[in-house]
Biopython code that builds the backbone (N, CA, C, O; Angstrom):
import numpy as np
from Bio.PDB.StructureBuilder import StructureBuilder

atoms = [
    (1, "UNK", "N", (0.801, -1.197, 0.000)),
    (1, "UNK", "CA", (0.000, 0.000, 0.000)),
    (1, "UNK", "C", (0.848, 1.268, 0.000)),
    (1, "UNK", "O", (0.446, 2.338, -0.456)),
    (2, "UNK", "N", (2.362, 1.023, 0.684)),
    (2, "UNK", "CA", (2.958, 2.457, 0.444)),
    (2, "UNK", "C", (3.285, 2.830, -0.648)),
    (2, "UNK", "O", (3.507, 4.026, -0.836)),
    (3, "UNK", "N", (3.416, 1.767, -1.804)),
    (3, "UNK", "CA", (4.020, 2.164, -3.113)),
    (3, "UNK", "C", (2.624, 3.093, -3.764)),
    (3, "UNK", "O", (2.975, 4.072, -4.425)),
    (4, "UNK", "N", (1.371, 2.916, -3.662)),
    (4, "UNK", "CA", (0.153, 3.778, -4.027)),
    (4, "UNK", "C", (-0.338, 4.611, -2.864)),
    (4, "UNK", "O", (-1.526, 4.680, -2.548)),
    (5, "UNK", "N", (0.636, 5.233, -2.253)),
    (5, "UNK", "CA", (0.270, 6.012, -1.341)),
    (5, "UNK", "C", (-1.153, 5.648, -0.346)),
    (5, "UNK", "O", (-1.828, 6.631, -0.041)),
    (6, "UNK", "N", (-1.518, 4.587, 0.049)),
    (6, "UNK", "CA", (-2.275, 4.268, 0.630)),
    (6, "UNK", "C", (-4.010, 4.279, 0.074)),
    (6, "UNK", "O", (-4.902, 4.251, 0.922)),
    (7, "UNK", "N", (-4.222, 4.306, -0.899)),
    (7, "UNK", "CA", (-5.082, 4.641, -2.194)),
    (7, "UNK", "C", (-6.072, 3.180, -1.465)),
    (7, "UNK", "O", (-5.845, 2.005, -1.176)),
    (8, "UNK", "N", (-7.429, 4.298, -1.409)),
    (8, "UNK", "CA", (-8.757, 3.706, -0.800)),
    (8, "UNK", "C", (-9.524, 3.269, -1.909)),
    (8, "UNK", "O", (-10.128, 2.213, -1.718)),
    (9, "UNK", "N", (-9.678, 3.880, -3.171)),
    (9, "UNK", "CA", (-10.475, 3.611, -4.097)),
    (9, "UNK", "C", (-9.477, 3.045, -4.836)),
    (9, "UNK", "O", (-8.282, 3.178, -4.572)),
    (10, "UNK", "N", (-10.091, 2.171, -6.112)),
    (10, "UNK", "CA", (-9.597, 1.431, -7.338)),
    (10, "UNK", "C", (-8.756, 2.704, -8.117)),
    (10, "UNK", "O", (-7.551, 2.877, -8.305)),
    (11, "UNK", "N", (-9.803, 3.406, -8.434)),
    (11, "UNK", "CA", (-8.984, 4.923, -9.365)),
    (11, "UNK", "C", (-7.879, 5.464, -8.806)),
    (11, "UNK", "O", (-6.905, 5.837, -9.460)),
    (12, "UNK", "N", (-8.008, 5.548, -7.264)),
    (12, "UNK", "CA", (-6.481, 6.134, -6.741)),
    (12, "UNK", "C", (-5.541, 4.667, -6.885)),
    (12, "UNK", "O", (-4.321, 4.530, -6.797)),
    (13, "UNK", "N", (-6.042, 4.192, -7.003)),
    (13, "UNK", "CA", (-4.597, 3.078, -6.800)),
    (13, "UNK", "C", (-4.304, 3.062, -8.512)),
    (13, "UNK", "O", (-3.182, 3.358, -8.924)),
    (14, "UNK", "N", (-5.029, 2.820, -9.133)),
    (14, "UNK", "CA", (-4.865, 3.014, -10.933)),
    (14, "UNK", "C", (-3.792, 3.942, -11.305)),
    (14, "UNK", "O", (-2.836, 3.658, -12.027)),
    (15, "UNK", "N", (-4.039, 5.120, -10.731)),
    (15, "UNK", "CA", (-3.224, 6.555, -10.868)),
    (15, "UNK", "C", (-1.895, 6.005, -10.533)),
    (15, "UNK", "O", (-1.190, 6.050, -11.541)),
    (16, "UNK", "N", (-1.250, 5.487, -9.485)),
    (16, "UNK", "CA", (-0.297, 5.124, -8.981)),
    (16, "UNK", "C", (0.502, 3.635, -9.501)),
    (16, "UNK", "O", (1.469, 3.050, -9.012)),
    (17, "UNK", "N", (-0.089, 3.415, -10.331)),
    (17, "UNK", "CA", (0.149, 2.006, -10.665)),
    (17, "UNK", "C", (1.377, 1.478, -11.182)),
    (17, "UNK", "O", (1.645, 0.277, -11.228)),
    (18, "UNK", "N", (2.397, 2.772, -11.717)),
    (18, "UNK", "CA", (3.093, 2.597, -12.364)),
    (18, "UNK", "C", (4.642, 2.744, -11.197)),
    (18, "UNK", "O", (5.837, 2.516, -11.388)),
    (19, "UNK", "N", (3.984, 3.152, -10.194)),
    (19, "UNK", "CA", (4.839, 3.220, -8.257)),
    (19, "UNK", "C", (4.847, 1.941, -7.824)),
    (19, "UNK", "O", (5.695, 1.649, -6.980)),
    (20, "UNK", "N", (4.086, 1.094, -8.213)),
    (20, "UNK", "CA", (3.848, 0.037, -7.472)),
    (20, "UNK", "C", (5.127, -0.801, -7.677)),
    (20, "UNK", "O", (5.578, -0.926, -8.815)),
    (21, "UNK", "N", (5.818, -1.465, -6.460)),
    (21, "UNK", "CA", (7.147, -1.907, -6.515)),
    (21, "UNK", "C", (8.593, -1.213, -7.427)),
    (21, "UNK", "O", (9.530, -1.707, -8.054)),
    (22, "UNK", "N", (8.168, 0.103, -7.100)),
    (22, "UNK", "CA", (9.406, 0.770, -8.104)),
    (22, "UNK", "C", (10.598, 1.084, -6.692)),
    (22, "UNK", "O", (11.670, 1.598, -7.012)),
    (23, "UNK", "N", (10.438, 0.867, -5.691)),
    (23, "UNK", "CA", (10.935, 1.297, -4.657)),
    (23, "UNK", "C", (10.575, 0.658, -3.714)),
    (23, "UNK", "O", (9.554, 0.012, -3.948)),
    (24, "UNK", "N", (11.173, 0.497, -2.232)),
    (24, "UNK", "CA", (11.330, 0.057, -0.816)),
    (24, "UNK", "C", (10.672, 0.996, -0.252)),
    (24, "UNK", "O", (11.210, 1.943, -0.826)),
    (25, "UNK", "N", (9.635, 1.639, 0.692)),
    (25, "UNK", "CA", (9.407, 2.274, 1.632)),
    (25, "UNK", "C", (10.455, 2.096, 2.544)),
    (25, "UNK", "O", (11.020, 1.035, 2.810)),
    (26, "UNK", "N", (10.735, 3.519, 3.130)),
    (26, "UNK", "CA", (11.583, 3.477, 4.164)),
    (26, "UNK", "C", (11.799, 2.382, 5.283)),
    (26, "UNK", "O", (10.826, 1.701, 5.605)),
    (27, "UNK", "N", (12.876, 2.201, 5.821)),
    (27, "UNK", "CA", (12.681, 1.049, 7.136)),
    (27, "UNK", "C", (11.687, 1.867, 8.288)),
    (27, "UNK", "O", (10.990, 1.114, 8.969)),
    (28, "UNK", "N", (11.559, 3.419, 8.574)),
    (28, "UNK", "CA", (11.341, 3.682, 9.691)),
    (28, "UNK", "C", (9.721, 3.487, 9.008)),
    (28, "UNK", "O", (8.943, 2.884, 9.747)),
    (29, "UNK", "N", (9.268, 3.869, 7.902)),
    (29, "UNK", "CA", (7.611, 3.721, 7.722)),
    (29, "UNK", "C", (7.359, 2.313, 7.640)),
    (29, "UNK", "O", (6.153, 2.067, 7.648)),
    (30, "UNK", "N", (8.072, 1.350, 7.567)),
    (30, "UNK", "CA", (7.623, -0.218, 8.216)),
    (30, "UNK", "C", (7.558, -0.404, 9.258)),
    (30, "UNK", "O", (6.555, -1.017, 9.622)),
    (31, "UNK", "N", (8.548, 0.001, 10.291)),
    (31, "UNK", "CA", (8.728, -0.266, 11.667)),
    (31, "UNK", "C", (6.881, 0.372, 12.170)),
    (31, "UNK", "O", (5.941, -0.267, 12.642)),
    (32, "UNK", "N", (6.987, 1.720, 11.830)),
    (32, "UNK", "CA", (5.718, 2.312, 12.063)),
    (32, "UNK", "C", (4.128, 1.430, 11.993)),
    (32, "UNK", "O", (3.160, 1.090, 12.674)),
    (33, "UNK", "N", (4.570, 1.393, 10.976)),
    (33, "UNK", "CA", (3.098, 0.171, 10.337)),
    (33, "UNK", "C", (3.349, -1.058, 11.716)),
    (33, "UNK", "O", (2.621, -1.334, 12.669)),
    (34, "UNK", "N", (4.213, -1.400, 11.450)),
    (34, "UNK", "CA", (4.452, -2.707, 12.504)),
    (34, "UNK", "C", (3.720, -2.563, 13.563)),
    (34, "UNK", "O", (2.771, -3.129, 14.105)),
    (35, "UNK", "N", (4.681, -1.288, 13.792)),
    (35, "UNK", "CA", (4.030, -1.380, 15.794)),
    (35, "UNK", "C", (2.629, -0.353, 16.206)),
    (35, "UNK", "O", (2.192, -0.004, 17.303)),
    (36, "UNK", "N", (2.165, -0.058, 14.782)),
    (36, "UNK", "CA", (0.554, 0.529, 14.767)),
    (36, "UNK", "C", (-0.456, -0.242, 14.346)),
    (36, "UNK", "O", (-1.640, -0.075, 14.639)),
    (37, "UNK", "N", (0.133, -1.356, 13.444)),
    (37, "UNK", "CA", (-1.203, -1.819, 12.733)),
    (37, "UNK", "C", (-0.904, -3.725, 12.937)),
    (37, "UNK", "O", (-1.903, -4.443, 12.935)),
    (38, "UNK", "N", (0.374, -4.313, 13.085)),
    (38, "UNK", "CA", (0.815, -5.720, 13.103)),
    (38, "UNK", "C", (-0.942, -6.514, 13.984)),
    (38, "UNK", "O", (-1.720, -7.372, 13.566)),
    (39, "UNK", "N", (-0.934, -6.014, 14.771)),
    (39, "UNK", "CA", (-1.548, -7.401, 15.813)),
    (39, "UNK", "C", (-3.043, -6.831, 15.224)),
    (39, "UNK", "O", (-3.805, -7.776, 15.023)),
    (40, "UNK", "N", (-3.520, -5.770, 14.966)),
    (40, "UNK", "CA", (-5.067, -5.193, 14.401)),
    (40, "UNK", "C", (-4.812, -6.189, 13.080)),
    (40, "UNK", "O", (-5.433, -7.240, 13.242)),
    (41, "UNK", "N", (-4.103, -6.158, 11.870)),
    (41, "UNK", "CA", (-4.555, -6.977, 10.879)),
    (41, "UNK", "C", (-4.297, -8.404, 11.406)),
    (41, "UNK", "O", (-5.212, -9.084, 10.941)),
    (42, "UNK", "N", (-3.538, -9.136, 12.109)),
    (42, "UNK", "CA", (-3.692, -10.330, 12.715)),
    (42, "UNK", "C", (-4.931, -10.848, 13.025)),
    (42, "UNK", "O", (-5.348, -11.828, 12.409)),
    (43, "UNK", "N", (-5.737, -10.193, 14.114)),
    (43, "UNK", "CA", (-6.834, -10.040, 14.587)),
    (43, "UNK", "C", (-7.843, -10.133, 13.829)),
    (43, "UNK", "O", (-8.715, -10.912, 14.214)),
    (44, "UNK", "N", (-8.085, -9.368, 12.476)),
    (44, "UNK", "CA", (-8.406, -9.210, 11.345)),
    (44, "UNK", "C", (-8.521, -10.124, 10.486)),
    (44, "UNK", "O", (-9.668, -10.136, 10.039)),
    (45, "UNK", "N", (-7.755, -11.028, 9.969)),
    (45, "UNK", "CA", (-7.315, -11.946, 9.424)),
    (45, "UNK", "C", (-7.636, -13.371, 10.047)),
    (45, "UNK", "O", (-7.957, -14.358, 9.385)),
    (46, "UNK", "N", (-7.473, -13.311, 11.670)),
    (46, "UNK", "CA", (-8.116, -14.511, 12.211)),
    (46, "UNK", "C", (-9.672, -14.061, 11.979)),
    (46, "UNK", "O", (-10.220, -14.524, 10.979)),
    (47, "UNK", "N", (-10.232, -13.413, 12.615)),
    (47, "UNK", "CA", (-11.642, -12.969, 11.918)),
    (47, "UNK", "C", (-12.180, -13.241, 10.566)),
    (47, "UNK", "O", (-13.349, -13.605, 10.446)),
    (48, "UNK", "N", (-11.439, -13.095, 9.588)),
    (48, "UNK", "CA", (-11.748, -13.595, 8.322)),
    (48, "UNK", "C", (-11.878, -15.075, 8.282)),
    (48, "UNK", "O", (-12.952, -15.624, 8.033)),
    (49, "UNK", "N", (-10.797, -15.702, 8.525)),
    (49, "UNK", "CA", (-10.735, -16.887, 8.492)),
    (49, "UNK", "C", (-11.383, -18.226, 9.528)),
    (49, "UNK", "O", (-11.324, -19.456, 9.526)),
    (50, "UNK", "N", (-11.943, -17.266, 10.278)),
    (50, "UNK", "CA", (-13.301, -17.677, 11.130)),
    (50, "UNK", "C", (-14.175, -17.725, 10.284)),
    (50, "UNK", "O", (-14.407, -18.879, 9.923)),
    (51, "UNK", "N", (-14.903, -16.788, 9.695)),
    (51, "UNK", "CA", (-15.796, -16.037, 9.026)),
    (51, "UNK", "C", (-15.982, -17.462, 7.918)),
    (51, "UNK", "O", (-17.030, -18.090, 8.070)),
    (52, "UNK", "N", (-14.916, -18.008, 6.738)),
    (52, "UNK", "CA", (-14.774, -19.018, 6.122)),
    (52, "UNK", "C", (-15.486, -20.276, 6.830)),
    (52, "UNK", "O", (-16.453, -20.969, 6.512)),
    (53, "UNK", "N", (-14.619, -20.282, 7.902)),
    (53, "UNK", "CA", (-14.457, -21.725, 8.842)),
    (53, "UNK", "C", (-15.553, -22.281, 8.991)),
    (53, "UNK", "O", (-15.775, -23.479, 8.814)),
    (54, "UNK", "N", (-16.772, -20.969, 9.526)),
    (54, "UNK", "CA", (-18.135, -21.195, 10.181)),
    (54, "UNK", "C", (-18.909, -21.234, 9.076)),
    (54, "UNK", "O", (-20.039, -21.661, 9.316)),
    (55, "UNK", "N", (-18.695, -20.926, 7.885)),
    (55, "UNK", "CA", (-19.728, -21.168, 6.871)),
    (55, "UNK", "C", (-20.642, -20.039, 6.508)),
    (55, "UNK", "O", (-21.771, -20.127, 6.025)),
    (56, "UNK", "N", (-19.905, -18.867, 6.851)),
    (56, "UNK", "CA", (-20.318, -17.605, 6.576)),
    (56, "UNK", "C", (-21.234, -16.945, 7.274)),
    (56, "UNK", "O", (-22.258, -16.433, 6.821)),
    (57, "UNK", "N", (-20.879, -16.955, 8.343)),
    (57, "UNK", "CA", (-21.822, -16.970, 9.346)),
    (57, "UNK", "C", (-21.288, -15.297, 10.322)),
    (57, "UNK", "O", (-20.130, -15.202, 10.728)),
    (58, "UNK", "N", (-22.262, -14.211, 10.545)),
    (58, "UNK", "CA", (-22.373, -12.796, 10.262)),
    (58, "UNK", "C", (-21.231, -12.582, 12.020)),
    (58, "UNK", "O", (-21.966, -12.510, 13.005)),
    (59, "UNK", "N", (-20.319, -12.531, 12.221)),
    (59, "UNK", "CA", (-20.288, -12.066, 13.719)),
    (59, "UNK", "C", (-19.092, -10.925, 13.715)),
    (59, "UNK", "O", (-18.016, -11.101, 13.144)),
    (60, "UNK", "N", (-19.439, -9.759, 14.424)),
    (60, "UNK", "CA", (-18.663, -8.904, 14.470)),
    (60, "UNK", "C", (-17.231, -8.904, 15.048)),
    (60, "UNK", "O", (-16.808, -9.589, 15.979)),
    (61, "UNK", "N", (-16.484, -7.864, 14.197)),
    (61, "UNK", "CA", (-15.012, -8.168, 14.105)),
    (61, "UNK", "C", (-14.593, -8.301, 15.322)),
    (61, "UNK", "O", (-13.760, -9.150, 15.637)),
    (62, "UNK", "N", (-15.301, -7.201, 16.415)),
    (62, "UNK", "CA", (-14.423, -6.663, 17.459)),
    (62, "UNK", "C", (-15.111, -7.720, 18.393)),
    (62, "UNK", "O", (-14.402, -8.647, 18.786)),
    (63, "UNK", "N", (-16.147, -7.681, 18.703)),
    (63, "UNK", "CA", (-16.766, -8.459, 19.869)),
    (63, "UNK", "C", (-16.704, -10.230, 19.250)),
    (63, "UNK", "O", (-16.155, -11.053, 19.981)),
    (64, "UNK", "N", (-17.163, -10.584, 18.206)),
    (64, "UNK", "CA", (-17.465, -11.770, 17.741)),
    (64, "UNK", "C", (-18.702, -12.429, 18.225)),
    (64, "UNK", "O", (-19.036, -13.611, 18.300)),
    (65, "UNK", "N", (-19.260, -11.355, 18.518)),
    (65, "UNK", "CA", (-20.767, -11.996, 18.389)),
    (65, "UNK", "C", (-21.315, -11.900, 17.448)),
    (65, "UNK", "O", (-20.767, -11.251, 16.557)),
    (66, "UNK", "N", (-22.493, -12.426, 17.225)),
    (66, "UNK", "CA", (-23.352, -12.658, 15.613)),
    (66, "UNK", "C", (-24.134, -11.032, 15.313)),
    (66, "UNK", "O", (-24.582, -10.348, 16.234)),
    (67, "UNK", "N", (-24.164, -10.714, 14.180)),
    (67, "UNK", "CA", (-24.872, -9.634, 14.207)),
    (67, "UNK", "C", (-25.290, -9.728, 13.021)),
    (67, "UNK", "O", (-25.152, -10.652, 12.220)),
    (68, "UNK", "N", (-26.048, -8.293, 12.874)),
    (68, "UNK", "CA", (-27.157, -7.878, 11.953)),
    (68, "UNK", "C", (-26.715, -7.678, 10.976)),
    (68, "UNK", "O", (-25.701, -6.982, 10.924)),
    (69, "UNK", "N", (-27.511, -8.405, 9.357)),
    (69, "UNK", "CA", (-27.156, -7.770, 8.335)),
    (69, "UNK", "C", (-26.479, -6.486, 7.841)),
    (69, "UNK", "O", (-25.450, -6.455, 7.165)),
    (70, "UNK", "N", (-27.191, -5.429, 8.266)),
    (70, "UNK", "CA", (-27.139, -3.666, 8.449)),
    (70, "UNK", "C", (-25.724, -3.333, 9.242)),
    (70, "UNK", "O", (-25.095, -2.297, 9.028)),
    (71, "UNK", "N", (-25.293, -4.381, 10.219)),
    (71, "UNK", "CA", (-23.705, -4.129, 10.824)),
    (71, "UNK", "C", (-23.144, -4.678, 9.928)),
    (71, "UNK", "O", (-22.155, -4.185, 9.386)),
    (72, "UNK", "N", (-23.667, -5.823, 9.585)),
    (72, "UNK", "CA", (-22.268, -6.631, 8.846)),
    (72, "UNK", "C", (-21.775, -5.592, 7.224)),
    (72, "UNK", "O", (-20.627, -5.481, 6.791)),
    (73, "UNK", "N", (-22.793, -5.090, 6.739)),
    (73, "UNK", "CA", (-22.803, -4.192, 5.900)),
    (73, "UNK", "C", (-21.906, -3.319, 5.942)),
    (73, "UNK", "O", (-21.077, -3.197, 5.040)),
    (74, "UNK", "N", (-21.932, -2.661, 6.882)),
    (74, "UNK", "CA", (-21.341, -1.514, 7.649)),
    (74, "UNK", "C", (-19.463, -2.159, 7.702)),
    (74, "UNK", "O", (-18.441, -1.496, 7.527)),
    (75, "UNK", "N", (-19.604, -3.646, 8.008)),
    (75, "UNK", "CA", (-18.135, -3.960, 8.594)),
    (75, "UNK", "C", (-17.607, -4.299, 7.123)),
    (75, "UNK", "O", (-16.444, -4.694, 7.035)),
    (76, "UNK", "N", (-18.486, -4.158, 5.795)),
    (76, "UNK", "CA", (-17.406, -4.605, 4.659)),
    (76, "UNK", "C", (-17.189, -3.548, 3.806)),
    (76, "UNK", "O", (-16.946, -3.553, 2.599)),
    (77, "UNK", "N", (-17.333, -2.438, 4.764)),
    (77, "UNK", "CA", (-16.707, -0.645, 3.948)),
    (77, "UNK", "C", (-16.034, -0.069, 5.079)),
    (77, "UNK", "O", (-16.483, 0.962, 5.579)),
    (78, "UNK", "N", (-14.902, -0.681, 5.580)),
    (78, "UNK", "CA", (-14.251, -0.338, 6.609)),
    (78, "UNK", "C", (-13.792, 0.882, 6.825)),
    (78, "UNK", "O", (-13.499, 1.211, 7.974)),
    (79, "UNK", "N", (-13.609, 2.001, 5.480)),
    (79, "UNK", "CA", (-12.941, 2.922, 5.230)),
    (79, "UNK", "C", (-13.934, 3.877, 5.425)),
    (79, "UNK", "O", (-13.690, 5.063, 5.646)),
    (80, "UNK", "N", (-15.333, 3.268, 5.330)),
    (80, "UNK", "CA", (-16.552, 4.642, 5.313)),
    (80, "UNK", "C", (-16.911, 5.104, 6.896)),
    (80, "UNK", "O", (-17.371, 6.222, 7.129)),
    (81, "UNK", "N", (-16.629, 4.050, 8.027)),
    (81, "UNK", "CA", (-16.517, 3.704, 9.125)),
    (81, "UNK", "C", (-15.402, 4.160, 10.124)),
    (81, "UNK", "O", (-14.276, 3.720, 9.897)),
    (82, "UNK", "N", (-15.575, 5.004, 11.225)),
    (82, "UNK", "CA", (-14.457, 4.696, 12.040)),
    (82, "UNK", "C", (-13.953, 3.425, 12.992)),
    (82, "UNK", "O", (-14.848, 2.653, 12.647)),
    (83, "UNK", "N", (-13.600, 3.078, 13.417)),
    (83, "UNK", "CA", (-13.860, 2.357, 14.249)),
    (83, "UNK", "C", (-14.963, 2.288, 15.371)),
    (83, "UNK", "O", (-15.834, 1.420, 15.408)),
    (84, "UNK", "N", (-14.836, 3.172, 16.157)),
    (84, "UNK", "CA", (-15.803, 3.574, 17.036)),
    (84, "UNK", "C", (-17.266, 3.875, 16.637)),
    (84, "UNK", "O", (-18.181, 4.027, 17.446)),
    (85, "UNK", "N", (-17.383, 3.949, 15.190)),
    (85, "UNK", "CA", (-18.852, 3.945, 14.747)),
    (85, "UNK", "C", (-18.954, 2.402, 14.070)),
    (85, "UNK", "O", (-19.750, 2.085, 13.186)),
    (86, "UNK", "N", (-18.032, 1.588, 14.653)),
    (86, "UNK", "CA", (-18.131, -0.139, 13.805)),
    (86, "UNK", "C", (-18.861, -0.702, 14.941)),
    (86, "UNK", "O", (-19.811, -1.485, 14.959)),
    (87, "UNK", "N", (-18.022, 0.032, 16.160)),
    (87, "UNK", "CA", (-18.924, -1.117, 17.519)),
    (87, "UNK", "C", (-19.755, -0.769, 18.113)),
    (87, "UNK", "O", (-20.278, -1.516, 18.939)),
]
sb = StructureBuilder()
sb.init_structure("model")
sb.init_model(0)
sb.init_chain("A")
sb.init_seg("    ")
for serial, (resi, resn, name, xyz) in enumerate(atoms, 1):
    if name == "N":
        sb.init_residue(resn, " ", resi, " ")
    sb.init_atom(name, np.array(xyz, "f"), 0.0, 1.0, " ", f" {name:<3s}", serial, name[0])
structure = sb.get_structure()
C-alpha cells in the first residue's frame, strides 16, 4: 500500500500504478506500520478466516458476536466507518 500512497479507491490506486514496486518504503515507515497496525490486521485476518471456517456466518469483528445484516454491511466498507462507529 505504500508504493500507491495508501489509495482507498480502485482509481487512486490506478493513478499510482506505475509506483507500485518501483521502490522500498523506508525502514522507519515499516517499523511504524508494525508497531501501529501488526496485531489489528492479525486479529483481522483470524476474523476472516473464522468467518470461512463457520460457513459464513455474520459475527462482528471486534466483539465476535453474531450480528445484523445492516452491521455486517457496515463492517465490509471499513474505510466509510471509524472504528468507534463499527462497535
Amino acid at each position: 500500500l505504500w508504493d500507491i500512497g495508501y489509495a482507498k479507491t480502485w482509481e487512486e490506486a490506478t493513478l499510482l500504478l506505475d509506483d507500485l514496486y518501483a521502490a522500498r518504503p523506508p525502514i522507519e515507515d515499516f517499523l511504524e506500520w508494525r508497531d501501529e497496525r501488526v496485531l489489528e490486521e492479525c486479529h483481522w485476518y483470524g476474523w476472516f478466516i473464522d468467518y470461512w471456517m463457520e460457513g459464513g456466518l455474520m459475527r462482528d469483528m471486534f466483539t465476535h458476536k453474531i450480528t445484523t445484516p445492516e452491521h455486517w454491511n457496515m463492517l465490509m466498507v471499513p474505510t466509510a466507518w471509524t472504528v468507534d462507529e463499527l462497535r
